[in-house]
VOGU-3710 file (C-alpha; in Angstrom, 3 decimals, decimal comma):
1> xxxxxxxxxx> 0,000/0,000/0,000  3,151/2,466/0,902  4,323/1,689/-2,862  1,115/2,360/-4,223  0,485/5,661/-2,718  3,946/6,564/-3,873  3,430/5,323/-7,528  0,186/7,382/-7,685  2,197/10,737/-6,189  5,313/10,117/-8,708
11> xxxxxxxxxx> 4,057/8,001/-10,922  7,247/6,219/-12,228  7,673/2,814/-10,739  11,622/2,903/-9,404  10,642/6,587/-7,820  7,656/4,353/-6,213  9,589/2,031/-4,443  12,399/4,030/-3,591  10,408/6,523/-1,733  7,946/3,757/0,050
21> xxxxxxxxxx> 11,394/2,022/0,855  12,791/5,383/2,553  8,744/5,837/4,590  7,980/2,321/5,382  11,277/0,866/5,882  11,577/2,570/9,625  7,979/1,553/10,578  8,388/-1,733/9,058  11,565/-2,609/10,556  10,520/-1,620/14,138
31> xxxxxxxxxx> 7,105/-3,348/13,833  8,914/-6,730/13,074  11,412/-5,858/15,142  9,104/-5,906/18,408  6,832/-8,211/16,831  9,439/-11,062/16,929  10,600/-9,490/20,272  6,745/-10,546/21,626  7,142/-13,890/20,694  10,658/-14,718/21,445
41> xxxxxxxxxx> 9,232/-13,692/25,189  7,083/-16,749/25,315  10,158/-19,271/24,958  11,004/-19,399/28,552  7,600/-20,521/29,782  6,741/-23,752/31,011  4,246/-24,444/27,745  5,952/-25,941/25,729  3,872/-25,494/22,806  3,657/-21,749/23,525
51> xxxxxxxxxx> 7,887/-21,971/23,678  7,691/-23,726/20,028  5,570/-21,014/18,581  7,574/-18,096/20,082  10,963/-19,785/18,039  8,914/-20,504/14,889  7,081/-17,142/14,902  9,794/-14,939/16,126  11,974/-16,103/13,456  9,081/-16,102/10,716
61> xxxxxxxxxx> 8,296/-11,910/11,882  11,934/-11,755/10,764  12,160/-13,944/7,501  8,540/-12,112/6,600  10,285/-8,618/6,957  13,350/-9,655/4,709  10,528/-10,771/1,499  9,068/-7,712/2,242  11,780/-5,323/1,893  14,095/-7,474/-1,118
71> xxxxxxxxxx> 11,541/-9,973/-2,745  8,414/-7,981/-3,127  9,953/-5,410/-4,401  12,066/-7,473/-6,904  8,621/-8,737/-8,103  7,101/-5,536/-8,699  10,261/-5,028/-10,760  9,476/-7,965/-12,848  6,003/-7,363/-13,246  6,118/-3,706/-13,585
81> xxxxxxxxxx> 2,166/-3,185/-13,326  0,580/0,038/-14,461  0,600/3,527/-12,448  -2,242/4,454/-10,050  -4,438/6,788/-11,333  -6,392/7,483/-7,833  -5,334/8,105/-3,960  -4,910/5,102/-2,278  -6,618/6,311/0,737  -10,345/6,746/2,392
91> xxxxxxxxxx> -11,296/9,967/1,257  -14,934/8,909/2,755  -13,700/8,728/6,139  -12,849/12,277/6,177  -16,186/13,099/8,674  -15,050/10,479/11,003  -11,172/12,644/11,200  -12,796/15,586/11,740  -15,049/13,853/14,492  -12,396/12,035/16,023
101> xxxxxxxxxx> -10,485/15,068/16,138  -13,052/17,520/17,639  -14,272/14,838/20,171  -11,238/13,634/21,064  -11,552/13,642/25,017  -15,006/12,568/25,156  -14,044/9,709/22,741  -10,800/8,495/24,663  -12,843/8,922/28,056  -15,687/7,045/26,856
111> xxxxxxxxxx> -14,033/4,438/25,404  -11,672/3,531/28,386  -14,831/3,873/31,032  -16,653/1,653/28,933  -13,457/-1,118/29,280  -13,395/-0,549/32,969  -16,859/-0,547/33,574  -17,068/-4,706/31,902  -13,513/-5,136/33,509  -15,770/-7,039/36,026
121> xxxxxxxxxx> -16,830/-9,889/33,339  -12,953/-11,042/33,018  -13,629/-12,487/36,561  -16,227/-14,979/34,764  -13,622/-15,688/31,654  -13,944/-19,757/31,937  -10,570/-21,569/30,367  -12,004/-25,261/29,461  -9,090/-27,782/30,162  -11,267/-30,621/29,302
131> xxxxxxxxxx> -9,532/-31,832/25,784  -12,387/-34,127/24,917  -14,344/-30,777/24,442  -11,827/-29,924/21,347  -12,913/-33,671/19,623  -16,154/-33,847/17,564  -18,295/-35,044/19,493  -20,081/-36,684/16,254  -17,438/-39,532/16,236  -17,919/-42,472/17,529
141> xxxxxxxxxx> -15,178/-43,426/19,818  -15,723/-39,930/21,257  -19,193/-40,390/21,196  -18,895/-43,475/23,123  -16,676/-42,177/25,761  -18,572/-39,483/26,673  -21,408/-41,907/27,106  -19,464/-44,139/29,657  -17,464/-41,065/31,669  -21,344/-39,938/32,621
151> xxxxxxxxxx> -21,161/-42,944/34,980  -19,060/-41,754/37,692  -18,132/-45,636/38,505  -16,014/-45,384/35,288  -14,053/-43,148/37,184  -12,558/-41,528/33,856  -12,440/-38,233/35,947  -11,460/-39,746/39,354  -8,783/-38,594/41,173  -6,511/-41,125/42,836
161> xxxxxxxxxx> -4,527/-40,402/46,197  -1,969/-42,889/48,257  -2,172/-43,075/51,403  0,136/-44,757/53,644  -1,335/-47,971/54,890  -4,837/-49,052/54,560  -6,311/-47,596/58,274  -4,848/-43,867/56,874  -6,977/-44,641/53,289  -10,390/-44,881/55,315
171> xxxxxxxxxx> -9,869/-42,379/57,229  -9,260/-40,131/55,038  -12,048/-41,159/52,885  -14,503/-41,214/55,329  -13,380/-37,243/55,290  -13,192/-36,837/51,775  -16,793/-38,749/51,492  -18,832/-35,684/53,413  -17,184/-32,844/50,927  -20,637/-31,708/48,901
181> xxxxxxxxxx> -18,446/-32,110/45,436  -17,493/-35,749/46,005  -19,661/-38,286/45,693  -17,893/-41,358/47,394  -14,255/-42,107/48,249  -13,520/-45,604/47,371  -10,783/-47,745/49,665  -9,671/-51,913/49,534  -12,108/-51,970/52,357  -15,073/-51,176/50,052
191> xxxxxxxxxx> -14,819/-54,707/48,772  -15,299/-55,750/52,755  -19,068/-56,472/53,459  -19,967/-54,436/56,480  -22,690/-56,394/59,191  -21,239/-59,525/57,928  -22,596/-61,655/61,559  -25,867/-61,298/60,481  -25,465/-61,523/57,326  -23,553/-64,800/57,693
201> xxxxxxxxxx> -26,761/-65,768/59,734  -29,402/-65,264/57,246  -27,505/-67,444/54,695  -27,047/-70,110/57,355  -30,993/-69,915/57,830  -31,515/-69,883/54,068  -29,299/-72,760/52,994  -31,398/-74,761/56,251  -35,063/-74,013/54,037  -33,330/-75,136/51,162
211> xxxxxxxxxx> -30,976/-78,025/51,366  -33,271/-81,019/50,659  -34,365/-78,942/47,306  -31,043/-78,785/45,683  -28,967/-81,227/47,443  -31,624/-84,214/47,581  -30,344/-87,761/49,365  -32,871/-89,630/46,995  -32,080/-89,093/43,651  -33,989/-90,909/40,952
221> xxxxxxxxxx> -32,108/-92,947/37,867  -31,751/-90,744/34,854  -34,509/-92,064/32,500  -34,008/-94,102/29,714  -33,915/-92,634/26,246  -37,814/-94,335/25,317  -38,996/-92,774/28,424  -37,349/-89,326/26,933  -39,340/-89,937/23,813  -42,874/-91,115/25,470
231> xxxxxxxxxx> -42,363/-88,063/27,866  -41,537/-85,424/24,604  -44,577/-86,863/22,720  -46,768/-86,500/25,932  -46,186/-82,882/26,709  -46,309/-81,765/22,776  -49,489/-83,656/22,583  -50,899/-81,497/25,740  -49,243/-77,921/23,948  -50,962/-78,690/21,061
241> xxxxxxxxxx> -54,355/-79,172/22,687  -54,614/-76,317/25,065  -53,412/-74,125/22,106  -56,030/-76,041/19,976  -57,367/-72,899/17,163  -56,613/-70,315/19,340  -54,703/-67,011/17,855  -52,745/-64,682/19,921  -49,150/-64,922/20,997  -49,338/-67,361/23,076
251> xxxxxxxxxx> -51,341/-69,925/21,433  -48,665/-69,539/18,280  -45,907/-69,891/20,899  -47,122/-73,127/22,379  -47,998/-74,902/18,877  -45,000/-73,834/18,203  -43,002/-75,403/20,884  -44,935/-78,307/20,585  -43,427/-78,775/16,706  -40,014/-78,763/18,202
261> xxxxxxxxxx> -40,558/-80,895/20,980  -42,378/-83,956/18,509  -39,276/-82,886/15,962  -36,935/-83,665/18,978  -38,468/-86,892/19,431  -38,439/-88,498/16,595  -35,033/-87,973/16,318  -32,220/-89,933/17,136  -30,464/-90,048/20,421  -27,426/-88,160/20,093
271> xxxxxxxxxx> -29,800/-85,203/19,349  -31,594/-85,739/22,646  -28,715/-86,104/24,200  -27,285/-82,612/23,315  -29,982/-81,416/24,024  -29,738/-82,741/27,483  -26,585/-80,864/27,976  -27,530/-77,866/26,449  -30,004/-77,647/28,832  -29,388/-79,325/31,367
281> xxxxxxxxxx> -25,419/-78,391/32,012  -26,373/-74,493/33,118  -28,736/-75,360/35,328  -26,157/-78,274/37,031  -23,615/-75,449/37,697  -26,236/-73,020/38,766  -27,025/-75,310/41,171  -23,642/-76,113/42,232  -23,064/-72,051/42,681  -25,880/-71,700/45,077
291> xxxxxxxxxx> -25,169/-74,162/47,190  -21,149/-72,597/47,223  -23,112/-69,214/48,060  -24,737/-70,254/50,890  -21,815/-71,658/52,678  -19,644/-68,130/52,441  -16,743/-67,265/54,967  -16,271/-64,133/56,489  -14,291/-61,516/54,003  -11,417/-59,754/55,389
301> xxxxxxxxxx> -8,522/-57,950/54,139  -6,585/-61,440/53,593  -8,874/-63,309/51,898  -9,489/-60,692/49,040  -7,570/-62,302/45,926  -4,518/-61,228/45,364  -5,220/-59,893/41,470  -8,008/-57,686/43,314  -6,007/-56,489/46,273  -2,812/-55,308/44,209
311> xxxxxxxxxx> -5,092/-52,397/42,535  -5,802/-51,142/45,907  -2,930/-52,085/48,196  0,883/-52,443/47,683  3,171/-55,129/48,688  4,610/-52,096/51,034  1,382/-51,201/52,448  0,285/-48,275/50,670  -3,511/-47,783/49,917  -4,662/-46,166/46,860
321> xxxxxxxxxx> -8,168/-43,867/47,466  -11,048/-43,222/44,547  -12,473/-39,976/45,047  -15,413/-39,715/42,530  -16,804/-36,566/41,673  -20,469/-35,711/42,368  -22,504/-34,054/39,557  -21,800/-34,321/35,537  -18,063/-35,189/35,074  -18,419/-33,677/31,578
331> xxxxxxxxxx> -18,939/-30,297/33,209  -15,593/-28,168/33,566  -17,604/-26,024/36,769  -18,403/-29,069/38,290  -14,720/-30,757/37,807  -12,894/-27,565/38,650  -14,933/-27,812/41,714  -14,431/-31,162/42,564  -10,926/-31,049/41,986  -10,092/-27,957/44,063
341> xxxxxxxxxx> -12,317/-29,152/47,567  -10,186/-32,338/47,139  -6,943/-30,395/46,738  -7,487/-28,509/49,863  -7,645/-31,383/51,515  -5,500/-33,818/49,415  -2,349/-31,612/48,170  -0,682/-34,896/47,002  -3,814/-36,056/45,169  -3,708/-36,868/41,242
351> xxxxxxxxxx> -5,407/-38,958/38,260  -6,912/-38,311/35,450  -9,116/-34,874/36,871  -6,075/-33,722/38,779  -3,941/-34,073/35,969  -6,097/-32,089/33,120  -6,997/-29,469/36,398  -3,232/-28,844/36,811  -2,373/-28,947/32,717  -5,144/-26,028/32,165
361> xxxxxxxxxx> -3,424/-24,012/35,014  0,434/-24,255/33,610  -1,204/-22,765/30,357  -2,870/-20,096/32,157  0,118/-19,207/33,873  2,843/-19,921/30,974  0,146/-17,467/28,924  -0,150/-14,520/31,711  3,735/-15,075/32,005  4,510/-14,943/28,175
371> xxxxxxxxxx> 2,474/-11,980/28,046  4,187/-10,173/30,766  7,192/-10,412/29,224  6,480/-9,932/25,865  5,158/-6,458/26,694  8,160/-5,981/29,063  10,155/-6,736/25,950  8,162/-4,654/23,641  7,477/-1,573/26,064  11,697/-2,026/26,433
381> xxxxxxxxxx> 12,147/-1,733/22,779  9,759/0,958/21,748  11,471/3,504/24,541  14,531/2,518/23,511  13,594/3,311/19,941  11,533/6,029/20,239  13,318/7,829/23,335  9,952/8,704/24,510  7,870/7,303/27,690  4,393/9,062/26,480
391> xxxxxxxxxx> 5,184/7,699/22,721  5,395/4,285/24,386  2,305/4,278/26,078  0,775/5,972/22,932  1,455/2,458/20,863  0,975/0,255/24,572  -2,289/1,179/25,569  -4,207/0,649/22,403  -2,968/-2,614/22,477  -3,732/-3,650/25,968
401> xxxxxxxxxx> -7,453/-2,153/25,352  -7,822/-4,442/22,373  -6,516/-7,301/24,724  -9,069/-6,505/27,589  -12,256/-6,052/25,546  -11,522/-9,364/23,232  -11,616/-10,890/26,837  -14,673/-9,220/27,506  -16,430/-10,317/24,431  -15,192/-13,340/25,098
411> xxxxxxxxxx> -17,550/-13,539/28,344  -20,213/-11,658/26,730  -20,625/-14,253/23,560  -19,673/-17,091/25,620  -16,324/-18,141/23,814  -14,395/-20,006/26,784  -10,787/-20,354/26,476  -9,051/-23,880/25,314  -5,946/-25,067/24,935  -6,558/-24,823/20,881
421> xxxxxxxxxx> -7,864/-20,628/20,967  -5,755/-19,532/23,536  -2,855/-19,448/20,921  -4,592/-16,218/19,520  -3,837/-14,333/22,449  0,614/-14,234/21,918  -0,604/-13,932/17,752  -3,369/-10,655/19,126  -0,030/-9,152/20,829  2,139/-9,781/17,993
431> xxxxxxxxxx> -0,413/-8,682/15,058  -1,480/-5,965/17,924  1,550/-4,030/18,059  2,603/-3,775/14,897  -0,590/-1,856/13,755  0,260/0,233/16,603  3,694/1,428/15,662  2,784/2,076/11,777  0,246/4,749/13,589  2,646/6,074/16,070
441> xxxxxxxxxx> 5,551/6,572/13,345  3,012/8,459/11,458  2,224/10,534/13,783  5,523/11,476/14,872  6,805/12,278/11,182  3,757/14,663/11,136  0,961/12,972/9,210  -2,631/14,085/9,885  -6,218/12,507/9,453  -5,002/8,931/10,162
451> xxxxxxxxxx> -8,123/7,234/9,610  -8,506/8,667/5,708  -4,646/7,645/5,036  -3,440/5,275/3,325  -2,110/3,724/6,517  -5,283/2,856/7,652  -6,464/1,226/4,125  -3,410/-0,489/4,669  -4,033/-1,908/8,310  -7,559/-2,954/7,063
461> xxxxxxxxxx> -6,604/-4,778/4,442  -3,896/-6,819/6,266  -6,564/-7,507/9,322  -9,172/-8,392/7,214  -6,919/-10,917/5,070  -5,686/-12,445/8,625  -9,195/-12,086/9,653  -10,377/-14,091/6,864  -7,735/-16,781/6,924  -7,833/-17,809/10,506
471> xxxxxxxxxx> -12,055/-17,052/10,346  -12,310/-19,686/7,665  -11,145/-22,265/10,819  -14,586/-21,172/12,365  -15,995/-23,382/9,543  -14,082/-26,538/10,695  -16,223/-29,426/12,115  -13,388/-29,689/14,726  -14,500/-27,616/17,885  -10,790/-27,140/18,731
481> xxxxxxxxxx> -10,222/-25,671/15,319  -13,602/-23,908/14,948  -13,163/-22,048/18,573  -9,205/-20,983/17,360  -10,660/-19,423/13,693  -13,504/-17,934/15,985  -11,347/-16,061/18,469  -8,466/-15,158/16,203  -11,505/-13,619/13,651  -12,533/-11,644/17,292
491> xxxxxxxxxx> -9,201/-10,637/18,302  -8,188/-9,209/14,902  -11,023/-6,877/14,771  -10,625/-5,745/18,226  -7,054/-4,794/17,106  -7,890/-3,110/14,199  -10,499/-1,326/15,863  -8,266/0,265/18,451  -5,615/0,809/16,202  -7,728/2,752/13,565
501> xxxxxxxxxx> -10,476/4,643/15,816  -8,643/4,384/19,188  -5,545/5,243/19,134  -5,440/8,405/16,767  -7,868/9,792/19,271  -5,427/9,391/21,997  -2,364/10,287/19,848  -4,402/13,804/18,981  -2,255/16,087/16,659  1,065/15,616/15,574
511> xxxxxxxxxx> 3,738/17,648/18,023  5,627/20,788/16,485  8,596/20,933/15,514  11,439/23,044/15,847  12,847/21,965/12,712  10,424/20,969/9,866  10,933/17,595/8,797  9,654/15,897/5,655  6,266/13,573/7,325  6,700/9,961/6,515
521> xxxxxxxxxx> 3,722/9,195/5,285  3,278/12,386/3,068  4,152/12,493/-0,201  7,060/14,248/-1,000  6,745/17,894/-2,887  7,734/17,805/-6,180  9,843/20,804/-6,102  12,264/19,225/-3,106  13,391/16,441/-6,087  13,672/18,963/-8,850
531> xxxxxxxxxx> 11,913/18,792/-12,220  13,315/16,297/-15,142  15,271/17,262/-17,911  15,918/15,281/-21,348  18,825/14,987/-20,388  18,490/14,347/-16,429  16,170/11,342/-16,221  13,136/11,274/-13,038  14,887/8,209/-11,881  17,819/10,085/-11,402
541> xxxx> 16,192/13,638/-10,113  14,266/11,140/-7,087  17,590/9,827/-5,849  19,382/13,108/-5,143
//
């Protein structure tokens, strides 16, 4: 856009470049500068995806500076396109200048009591650390596993604590067990029947009533295979004559049955006899079972098999606890919750609730770290490059309101944070400050009605492309991916919004000078390069 502004004021395409080289180059330089600055600020946090993308965007602010300034301009070179017959900025926006201008308090007081006033909705800025929330839920193995973590005896979000012997586990989980967010703590000695006299008892009494039925001392011979075949025949005849012409279910189901039973009979005898077994085999070790269930022993700690015992106690004598949390385990209130009452009484607790609890709060820190220094870094750069404390906070505080009201909005549409969409936050700072210093540089060279420049068709353009490149994400079936497109698309026109309505109102009119100085974003007079002659060409007139 700097090129094409100059090709319109000199027309002649070297002239163009040279003189958006000599006006951008500063601005451009500086904004990459600090841009790769931010990010190389979020290397030393303990995210170590956040670390990867400072390196790979830190050095890509830097390669993407280098094509700007050699290939780009080698292209335009090569393709030599034609001259630009109109201004290249928003002579429409001229009314919102002048308003800008001759509002200027109200509009910078307005705007910052408005960001203060819904400073109170960051306290209600959810981060989800649930990862299964970034899956489609559509799928069917994520589908399914939703489905079973609703049962809390899946214990996909339990947390797990050892304690050190088996007496310590139930007490503590006798303590854990009346906390309103838990809804039982599990120990080996769950698998110990409690009231076990009586119980004991009332089997004895039982197995008394019962004996004779299934352990008989007469038992009969096992018939012989006619009587099988007289006794089939018998009891199909008697099916078949109660059903007799009768409709309905049952009358079906008994002619039926009595097909199969005169089919079974006039078979021959190995058929009977598997069908003896099939039948009669189950109900032989049903039998057997009962009678083994109504002779128990008393349970204790000892007698719980070993395979059993080892997930609860060690060969040392550690006990493992089961804390299961009360409510929806799909819910990130209700695990946050659960996780921090246990905490406060468990420090050394973990598992699989624990673990994503304590992952969501290392990005939340590494993120509120990373952005502490990267505007340490940046606020360290810009007064070292601009000499000026007030010109820092000029290009800082834009920024930082375009930080706080994406948050905001965030609350307000109900966008939580994830670990997918929090990566727009570092690219908001990065993207952020650039637009900031293209607008302060202008300024300070001199340049009036910012919003009608060509800057600002310039910063437009380049959010809107972003906007539309990372928006496109929103589209995704992927909820990770859709929520990153969605808050990068929010975050970009927060940016561009304070950069090209915000922060001209705070920057108010250029300062005067004690020595006039050429503005950077002007074009040049003609009569400071001198007029062509035949036989001094314009190329050579625009480099002295």
């Amino acid at each position: 856009m700097r090129y094409r502004a100059e090709r319109h004021d000199f027309g002649n395409l070297r002239a163009g470049l040279r003189s958006a080289a000599r006006k951008a180059g500063v601005p451009l330089a500086l904004a990459a500068a600090a841009t790769a600055v931010g990010f190389a600020s979020f290397v030393p946090t303990a995210y170590r995806g956040l670390a990867e993308l400072g390196e790979i965007a830190g050095c890509g602010m830097i390669v993407a500076f280098l094509t700007s300034i050699t290939v780009l301009p080698a292209l335009l070179m090569v393709v030599n396109p034609p001259g630009e017959p109109h201004p290249m900025g928003f002579a429409a926006f001229a009314p919102v200048d002048e308003f800008i201008q001759r509002y200027r308090i109200p509009v910078i007081v307005t705007t910052l009591l408005l960001v203060v006033l819904a400073s109170p909705l960051l306290l209600f800025l959810p981060f989800d650390f649930n990862p299964l929330h970034l899956r489609n839920p559509k799928a069917e193995s994520v589908a399914t596993f939703l489905e079973l973590r609703k049962d809390p005896q899946a214990g996909a979000n339990a947390i797990e604590i050892v304690a050190p012997s088996l007496g310590a586990a139930d007490a503590l989980a006798g303590h854990l067990a009346a906390v309103p967010e838990v809804s039982q703590a599990e120990t080996l000695s769950r698998l110990i029947p409690t009231d076990q006299d009586q119980k004991l008892s009332l089997l004895r009494n039982a197995a008394e009533e019962i004996e004779s039925s299934i352990t008989p001392n007469d038992v009969s011979p096992p018939p012989t295979d006619q009587k099988i075949v007289e006794t089939l025949t018998l009891t199909a005849n008697s099916l078949s004559a109660v059903a007799g012409d009768g409709e309905g279910p049952g009358a079906a189901a008994a002619r039926r049955l009595s097909a199969l039973l005169l089919q079974v009979a006039k078979s021959e005898p190995p058929v009977r006899n598997a069908l003896e077994t099939a039948v009669g085999e189950p109900l032989r070790i049903s039998l057997d079972r009962l009678r083994q269930e109504l002779n128990p022993g008393r349970v204790t700690a000892d007698t719980i098999p070993v395979d059993l015992k080892r997930d609860w106690v060690t060969s040392e004598g550690q006990a493992r606890i089961q804390v299961l949390p009360k409510g929806d385990p799909d819910d990130t209130k209700v695990l946050r919750n659960f996780v921090t009452a246990v905490l406060a009484i468990a420090p050394n607790a973990t598992g699989p609730a624990v673990l994503l609890f304590e992952a969501g709060n290392t990005v939340v820190r590494a993120f509120i770290e990373a952005g502490i220094f990267a505007l340490a870094a940046i606020a360290l750069l810009l007064w070292i490059t601009l000499r000026r404390i007030t010109d820092m906070l000029l290009t800082l505080v834009p920024l930082l309101v375009a930080v706080v009201v994406t948050l905001e909005l965030c609350v307000a549409f109900d966008i939580p944070l994830n670990f997918a969409n929090i990566i727009a936050l570092p690219l908001l700072l990065g993207v952020g400050v650039a637009f900031k210093i293209y607008y302060i540089m202008a300024w300070r060279s001199g340049k009036t009605a910012l919003v009608q420049s060509t800057l600002t068709r310039a910063v437009i353009f380049s959010a809107m492309t972003q906007a539309a490149a990372f928006g496109s994400l929103w589209l995704s079936s992927d909820p990770g991916t859709s929520s990153m497109g969605k808050l990068m698309a929010l975050a970009l026109l927060c940016t561009m919004t304070a950069a090209v309505l915000f922060q001209p109102a705070l920057m108010g009119r250029p300062r005067r000078r004690a020595v006039p100085t050429r503005p950077m974003f002007e074009p040049a007079p003609e009569f400071e390069f001198g007029e062509p002659t035949a036989e001094q060409p314009a190329e050579e007139v625009v480099d002295r």
